[in-house]
N, C-alpha and C positions, 0 to 999 in steps of 0.2 A: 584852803580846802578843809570842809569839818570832817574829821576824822569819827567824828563821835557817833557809837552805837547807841546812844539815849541808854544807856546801862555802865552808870559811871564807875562801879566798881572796876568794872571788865574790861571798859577802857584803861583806869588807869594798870593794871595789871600788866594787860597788855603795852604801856608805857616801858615798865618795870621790863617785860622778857624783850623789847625791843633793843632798851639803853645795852642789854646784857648781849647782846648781839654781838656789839664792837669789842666786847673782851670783858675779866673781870673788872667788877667795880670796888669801888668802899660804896659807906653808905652814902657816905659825902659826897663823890662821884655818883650816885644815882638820883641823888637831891638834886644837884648839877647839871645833869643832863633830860630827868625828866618833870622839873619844873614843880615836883611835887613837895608839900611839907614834910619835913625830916619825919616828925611819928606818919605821917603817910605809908613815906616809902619804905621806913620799918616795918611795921605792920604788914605791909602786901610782900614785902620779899621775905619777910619768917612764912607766911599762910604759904605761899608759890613753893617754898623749900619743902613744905611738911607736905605738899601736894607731889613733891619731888621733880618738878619744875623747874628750880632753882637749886642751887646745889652751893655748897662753901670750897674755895682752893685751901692750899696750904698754906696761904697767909688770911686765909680769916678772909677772903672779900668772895663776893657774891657771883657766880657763872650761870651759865644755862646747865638743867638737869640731865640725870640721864632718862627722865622720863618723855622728852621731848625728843630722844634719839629711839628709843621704844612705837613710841607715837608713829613717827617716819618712817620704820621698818616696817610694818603694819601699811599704812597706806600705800610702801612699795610694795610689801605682796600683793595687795586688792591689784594693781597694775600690773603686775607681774604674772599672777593667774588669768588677767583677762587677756593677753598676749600668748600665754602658753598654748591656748588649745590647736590654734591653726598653726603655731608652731613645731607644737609635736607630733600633729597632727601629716605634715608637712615631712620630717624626719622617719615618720615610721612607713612611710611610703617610701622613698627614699633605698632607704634601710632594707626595708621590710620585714622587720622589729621591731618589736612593743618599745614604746619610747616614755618617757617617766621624766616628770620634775621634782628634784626632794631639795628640804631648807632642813638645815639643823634645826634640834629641839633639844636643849640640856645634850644628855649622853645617846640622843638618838636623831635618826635620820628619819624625814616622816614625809611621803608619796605627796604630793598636795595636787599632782595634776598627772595624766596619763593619756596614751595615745595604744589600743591594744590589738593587735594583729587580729585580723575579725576572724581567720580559721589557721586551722594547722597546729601544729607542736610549738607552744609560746610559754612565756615566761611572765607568767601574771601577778602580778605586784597592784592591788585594790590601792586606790585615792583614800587615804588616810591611814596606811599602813605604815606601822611601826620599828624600821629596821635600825641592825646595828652600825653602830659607828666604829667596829674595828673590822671590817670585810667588803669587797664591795669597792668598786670603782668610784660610786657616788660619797662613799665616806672617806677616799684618801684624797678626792678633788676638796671637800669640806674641811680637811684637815689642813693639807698643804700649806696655807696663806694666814692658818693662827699664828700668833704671838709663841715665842718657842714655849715657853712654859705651859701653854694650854696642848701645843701639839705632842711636848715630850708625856704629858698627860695622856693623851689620846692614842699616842703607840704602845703604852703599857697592856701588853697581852692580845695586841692586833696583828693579827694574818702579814702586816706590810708593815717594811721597816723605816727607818726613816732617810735611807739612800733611795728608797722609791720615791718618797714624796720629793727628794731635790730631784730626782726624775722627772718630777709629774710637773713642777714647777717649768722646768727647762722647757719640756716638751709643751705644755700648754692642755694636756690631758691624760687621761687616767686607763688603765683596763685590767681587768681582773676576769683570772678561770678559775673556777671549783670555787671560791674566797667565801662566799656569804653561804653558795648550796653548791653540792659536787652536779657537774656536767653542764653548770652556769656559766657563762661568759657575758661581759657589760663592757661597755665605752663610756666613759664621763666626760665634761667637762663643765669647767665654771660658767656661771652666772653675775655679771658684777654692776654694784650699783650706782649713781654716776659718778660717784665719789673712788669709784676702785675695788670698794672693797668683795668680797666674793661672799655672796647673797643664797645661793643657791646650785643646783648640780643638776646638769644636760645629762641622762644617759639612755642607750640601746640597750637592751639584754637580751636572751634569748640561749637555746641551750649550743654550749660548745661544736657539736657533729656541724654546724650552718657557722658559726660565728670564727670559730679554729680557737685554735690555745694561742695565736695571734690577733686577736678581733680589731685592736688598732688599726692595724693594716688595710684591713677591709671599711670601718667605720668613721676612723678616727678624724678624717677630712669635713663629713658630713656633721657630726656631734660638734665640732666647735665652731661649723657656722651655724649650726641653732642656734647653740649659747649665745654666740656673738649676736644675731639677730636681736635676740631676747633682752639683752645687755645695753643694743642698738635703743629698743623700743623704752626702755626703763629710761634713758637717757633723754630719749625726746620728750615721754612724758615730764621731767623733772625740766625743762626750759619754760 
């Protein structure tokens, strides 16, 4: 079978990110495996690395970059937002609660999708709004599952401590009263992508007198089969 796009650069490149597929290489090992001349394959894995495609271990040999892990995150959200809507959509009925999808952003949490109670006393959170990462049901589900050293980061000066977050882990979800705004109450839970990792945060909000200083209780069944669905659907897109 011809592999070839009649663009021999990008073919052979794409040689080079394939051989790196199976683990690092040398250079010797990618002359080896993709059939190309040694200044070849030089050449295309320095351009790939400085592209940050290709990336060096700790002995000097050549891996896949972290911009191809970037790349993937990205085309999960595109799948990810186009699932959300009938899902929250779905949830705030349910509920009968404005329901919210947020993905971390550096030191913030940021709305990317919404489902909003069409009347009554709600809790509006706009699509593209910029919330904090230390309040908030959606920031302690987003915190939970970092690396310690990013999470002990994260609880520095946060409303919740980190005997919650082995909470939140246990339990499989999150809820917070007053945390972000006073008379607030929210439900989270993860989002995760097929690989495991938690992508994103399911939550309810609305104000405490409807939700209680308990909203788990009330919510917390419904918020993590959305996630789960969501989680579901990111899984099948990725077979």
């Amino acid at each position: 079978m011809d592999n070839s796009s009649g663009v021999g650069v990008l073919d052979k490149a794409a040689l080079v990110l394939s051989a790196l597929e199976a683990g690092p290489a040398t250079l010797a090992g990618l002359v080896s495996s993709t059939g190309l001349a040694r200044p070849t394959a030089h050449r295309l894995a320095v351009a790939l690395e400085h592209h940050r495609l290709v990336a060096r271990d700790m002995q000097g040999r050549f891996v896949l970059g972290p911009r191809l892990s970037e790349l993937s995150a990205a085309a999960g959200e595109d799948r990810l937002l186009a699932a959300a809507g009938p899902v929250l959509a779905r949830l705030r009925d349910i509920t009968g609660e404005s329901a919210q999808l947020f993905r971390r952003q550096g030191d913030y949490r940021v709305c990317v999708a919404a489902a909003e109670r069409p009347t009554g006393l709600r809790d509006t959170v706009p699509v593209g709004s910029q919330l904090t990462m230390r309040a908030g049901s959606a920031a302690q589900i987003l915190l939970a599952w970092e690396d310690p050293e990013r999470m002990n980061r994260g609880l520095q000066n946060a409303a919740f401590t980190a005997a919650a977050l082995s909470q939140v882990r246990r339990r499989g979800w999150a809820q917070s009263v007053g945390e972000r705004e006073p008379g607030i109450a929210s439900v989270s839970a993860s989002v995760r992508s097929p690989s495991g990792k938690v992508i994103a945060a399911v939550s309810v909000s609305g104000p405490v007198e409807r939700l209680t200083r308990q909203p788990g209780r009330m919510h917390a069944p419904a918020v993590v089969a959305a996630a789960e669905r969501l989680s579901q659907s990111l899984r099948r897109s990725g077979e």
